[in-house]
C-alpha positions as CSV (number, residue, x, y, z in Angstrom):
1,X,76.3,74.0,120.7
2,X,76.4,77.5,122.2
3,X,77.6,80.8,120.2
4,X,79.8,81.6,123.2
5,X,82.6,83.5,121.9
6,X,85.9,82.0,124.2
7,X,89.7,82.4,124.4
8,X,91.5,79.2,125.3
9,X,95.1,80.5,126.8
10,X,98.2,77.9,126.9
11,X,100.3,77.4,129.7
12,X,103.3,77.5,130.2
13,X,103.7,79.7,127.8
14,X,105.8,83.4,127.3
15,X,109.4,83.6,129.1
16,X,111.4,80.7,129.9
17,X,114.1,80.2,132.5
18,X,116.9,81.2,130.2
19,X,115.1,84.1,128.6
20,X,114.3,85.2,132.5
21,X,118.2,85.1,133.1
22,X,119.1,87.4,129.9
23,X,116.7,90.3,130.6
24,X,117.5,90.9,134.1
25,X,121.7,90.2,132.9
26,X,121.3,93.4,130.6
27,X,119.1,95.3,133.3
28,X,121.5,94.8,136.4
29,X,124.9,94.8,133.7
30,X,122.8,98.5,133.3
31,X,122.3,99.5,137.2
32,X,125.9,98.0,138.4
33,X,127.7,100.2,135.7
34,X,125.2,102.6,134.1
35,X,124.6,103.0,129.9
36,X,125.6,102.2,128.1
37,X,126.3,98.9,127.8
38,X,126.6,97.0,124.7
39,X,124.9,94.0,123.9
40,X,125.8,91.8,120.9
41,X,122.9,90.9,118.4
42,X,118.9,90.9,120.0
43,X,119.7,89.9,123.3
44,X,116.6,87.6,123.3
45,X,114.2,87.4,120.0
46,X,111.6,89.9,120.8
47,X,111.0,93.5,119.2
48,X,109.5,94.5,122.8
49,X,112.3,93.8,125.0
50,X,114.8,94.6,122.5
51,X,113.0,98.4,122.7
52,X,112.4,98.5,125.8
53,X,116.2,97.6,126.9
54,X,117.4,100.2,124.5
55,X,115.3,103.1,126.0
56,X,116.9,101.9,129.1
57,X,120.9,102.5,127.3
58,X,121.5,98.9,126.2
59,X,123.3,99.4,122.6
60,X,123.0,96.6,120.2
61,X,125.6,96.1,117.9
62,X,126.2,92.9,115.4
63,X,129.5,92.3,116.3
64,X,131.8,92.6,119.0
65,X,134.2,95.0,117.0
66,X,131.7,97.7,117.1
67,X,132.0,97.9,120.8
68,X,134.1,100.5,121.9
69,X,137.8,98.9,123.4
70,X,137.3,98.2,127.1
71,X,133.8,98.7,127.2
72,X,131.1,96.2,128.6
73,X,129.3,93.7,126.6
74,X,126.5,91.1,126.8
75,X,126.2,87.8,124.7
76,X,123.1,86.9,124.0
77,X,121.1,84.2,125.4
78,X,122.1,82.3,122.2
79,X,125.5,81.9,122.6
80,X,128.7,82.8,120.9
81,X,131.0,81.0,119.1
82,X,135.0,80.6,120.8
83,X,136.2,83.0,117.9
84,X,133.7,85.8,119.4
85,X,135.3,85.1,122.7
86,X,138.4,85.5,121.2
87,X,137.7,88.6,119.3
88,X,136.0,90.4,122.2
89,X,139.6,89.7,124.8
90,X,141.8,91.0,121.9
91,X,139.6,94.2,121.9
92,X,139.8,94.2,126.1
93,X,136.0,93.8,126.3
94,X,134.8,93.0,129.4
95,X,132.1,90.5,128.6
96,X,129.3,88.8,130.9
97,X,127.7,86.3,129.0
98,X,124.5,85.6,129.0
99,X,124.0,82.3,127.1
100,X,121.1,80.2,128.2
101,X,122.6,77.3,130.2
102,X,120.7,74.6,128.3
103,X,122.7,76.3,124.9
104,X,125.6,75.8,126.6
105,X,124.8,72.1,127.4
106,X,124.6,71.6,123.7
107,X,128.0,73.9,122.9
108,X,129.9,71.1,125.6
109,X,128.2,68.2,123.6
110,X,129.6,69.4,120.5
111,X,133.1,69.7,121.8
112,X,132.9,66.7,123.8
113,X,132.0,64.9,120.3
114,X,134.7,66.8,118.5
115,X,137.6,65.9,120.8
116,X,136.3,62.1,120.2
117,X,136.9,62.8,116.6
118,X,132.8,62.3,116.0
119,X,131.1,63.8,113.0
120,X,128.3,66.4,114.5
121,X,125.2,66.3,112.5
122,X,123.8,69.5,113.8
123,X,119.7,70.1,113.1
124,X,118.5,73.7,113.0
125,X,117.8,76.7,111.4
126,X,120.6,77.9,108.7
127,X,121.7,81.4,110.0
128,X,120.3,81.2,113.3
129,X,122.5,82.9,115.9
130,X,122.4,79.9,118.2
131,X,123.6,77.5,115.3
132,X,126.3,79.4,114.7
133,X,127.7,79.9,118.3
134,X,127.3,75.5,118.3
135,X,128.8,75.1,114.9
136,X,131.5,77.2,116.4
137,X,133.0,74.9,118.9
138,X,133.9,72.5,116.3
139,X,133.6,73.8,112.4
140,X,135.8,71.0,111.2
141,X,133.6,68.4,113.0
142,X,129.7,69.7,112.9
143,X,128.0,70.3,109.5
144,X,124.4,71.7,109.4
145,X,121.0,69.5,108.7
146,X,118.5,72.1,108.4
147,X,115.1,70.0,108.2
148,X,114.1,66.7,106.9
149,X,114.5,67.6,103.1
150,X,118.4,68.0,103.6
151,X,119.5,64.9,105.0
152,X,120.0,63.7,101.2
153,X,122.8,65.6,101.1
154,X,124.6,64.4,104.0
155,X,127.8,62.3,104.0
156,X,129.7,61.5,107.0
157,X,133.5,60.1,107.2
158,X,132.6,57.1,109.5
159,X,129.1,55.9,110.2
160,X,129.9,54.3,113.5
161,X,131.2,57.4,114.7
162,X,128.1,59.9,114.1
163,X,126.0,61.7,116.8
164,X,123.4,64.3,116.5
165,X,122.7,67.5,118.5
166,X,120.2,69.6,117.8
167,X,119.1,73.4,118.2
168,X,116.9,74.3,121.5
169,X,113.8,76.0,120.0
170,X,112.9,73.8,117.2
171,X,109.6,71.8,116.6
172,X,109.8,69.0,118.5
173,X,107.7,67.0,115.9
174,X,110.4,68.2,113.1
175,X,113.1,67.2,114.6
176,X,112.2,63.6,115.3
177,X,111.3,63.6,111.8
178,X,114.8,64.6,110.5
179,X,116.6,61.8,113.2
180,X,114.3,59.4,111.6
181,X,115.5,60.2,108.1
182,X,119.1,60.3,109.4
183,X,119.1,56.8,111.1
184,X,117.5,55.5,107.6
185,X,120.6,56.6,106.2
186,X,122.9,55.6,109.0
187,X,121.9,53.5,110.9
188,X,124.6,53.2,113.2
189,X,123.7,57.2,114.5
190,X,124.1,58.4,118.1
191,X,121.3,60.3,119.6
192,X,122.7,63.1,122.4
193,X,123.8,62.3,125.7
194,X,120.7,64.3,126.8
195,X,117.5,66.3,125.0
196,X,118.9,68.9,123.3
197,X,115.3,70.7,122.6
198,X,115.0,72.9,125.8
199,X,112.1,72.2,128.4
200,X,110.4,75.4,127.6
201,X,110.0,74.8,123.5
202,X,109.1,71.7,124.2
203,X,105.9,72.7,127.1
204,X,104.8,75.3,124.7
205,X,104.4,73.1,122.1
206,X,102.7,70.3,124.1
207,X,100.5,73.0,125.2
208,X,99.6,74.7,121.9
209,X,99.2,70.8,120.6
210,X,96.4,70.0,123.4
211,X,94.1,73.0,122.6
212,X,94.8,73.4,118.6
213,X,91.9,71.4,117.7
214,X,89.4,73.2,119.5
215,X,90.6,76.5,117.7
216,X,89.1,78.6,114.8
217,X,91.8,80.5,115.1
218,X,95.6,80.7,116.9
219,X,97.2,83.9,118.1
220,X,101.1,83.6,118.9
221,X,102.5,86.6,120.8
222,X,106.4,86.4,119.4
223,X,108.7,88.0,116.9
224,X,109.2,86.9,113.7
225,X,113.0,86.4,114.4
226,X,112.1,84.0,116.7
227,X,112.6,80.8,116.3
228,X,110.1,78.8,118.8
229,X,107.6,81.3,118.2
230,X,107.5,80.7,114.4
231,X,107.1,76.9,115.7
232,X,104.3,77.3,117.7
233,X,102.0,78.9,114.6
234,X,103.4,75.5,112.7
235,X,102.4,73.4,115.7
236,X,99.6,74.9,116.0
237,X,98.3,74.1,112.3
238,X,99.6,70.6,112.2
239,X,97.5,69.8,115.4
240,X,94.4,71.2,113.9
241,X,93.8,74.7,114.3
242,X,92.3,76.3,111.6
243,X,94.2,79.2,111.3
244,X,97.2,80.7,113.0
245,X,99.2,83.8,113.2
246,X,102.3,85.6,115.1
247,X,101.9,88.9,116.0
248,X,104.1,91.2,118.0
249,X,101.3,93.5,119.5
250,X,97.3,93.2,119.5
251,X,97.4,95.8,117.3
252,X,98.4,93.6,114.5
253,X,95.7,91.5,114.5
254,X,93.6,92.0,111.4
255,X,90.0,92.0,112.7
256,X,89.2,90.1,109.8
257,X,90.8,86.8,111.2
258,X,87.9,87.1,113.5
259,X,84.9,86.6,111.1
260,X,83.3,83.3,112.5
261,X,85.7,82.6,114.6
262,X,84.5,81.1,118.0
263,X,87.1,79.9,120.0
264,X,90.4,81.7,119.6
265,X,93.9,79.8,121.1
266,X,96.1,82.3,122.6
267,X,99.8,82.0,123.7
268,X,103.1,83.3,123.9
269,X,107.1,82.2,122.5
270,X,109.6,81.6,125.0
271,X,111.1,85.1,125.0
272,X,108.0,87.4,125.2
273,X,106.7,89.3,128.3
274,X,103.2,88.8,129.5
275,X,102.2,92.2,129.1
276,X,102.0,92.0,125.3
277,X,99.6,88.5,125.9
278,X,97.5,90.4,128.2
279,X,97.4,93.1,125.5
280,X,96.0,90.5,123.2
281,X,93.5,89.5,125.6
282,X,92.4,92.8,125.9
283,X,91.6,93.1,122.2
284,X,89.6,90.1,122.2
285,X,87.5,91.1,125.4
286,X,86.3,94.5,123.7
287,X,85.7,92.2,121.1
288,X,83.5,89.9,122.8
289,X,86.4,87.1,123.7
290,X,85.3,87.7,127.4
291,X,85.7,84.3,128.2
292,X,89.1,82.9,129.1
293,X,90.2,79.0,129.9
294,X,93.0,78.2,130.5
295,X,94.3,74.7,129.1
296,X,97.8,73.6,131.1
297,X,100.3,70.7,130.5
298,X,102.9,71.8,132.8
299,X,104.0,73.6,135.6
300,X,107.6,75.2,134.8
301,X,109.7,75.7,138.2
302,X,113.1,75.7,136.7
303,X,115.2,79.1,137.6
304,X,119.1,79.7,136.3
305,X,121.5,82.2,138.5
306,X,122.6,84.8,137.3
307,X,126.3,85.2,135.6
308,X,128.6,85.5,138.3
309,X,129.6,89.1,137.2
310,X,126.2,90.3,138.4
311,X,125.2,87.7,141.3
312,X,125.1,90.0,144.7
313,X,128.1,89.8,146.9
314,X,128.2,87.0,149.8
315,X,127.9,89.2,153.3
């Protein structure tokens, strides 16, 4: 067995379609009108892009009362609930919003359900932006399963009218694993009309999965805020790498990780830029990590407009 030292790099990996769609909404929301314009919470989970945006004029705020009356404001890709639509027209906000289509998907499931007078079992992360903006399309009707462990304390008003939706970045593996729980409890539950796990979470973690076990060691490129990147350190581990961290920039990387470490996995969440992986790969090269394979599971072609607010004019 050779002492090569190697870096094996996922794809797909980094931004996704909807991630794509946010960035550029807040960077042509900033050339159409100029700064600033204000964008409620992290327009997509990454320290980078939030930064960078900002040095640019974008203003983060929590909530849409912080915006000044009549300015401009962007939702985030995670989506809002109908009360922060409601909020932001009382304060004459002109809003363009830049929820990731395959969030919204899930936000018409949920008040499809509702209106049918179903009980929403919604799986996800407890005070996740993206749960809250689903949760409110229909308080009365959803209530939150966060994990496998908490379907104990689940009681529904009429088994044979129960569906579940889920949130877009979780693990994949996870989640199955909570819907099995559920249907031992209720049998009689609904699964969505469609995946609610978006492509993108899923391809990363397929990818991740399919070069784990040849790892020492996994680098994710994400934030810690952010949800599918947190996954892919967990998928990474359960699928047999031997270690795994997230890091924001190569320069947190503790050369320690390094000691013995062969064959280091490398990859990127769903709302990171390639220039921080290539950073990364940088690192490793002066480090001896000069060789780099690339293990891929998918091609990713899908592209969303752009709101129409900032879609060019029709000559």
């Amino acid at each position: 067995m050779s002492e090569t030292k190697r870096v094996l790099l996922a794809e797909p990996r980094g931004y996704c379609a909807g991630v794509d769609r946010a960035v550029e909404t807040v960077e042509r929301a900033l050339d159409k009108h100029g700064a600033p314009v204000y964008v409620r919470k992290e327009i997509v989970h990454n320290r980078h892009v939030v930064e960078t945006l900002a040095e640019r004029g974008a203003i983060f705020v929590g909530e849409t009362d912080e915006v000044p009356e009549g300015a401009i404001v962007v939702f985030s890709a995670h989506g809002v609930s109908p009360l922060v639509h409601q909020t932001a027209a009382e304060r004459n906000l002109r809003t363009i919003d830049a929820t990731c289509p395959l969030v919204t998907k899930v936000h018409q499931e949920a008040k499809r359900f509702a209106r049918d007078d179903y009980d929403i079992l919604l799986i996800g992360h407890e005070g996740h932006e993206e749960v809250e903006g689903t949760a409110g399309e229909a308080p009365q009707h959803i209530q939150l399963v966060d994990g496998p462990d908490s379907v104990d304390s689940v009681t529904v008003r009429d088994e044979s009218k129960l569906v579940w939706l889920s949130q877009t970045t979780l693990s994949v593996d996870e989640t199955m694993e909570t819907v099995r729980r559920l249907r031992e409890k209720f049998p009689l539950l609904n699964d969505p009309p469609s995946d609610d796990i978006c492509y993108a979470t899923q391809n990363r973690q397929v990818a991740v999965k399919a070069m784990a076990p040849e790892c020492d060691l996994v680098i994710v490129v994400g934030s810690q805020n952010s949800s599918n990147s947190v996954r892919l350190v967990e998928v990474a581990l359960q699928a047999g790498a031997r270690a795994g961290h997230l890091v924001d920039y190569a320069r947190e990387i503790d050369e320690s990780w390094l000691e013995g470490v062969r064959t280091v996995g490398v990859t990127s969440g769903a709302s990171v830029p390639e220039v921080l992986v290539r950073g990364v790969l940088d690192y490793l090269a002066e480090r001896g990590y000069g060789t780099v394979e690339t293990v891929n599971t998918a091609n990713e072609t899908l592209t969303f407009a752009l709101p129409r607010e900032l879609r060019p004019a029709r000559t």
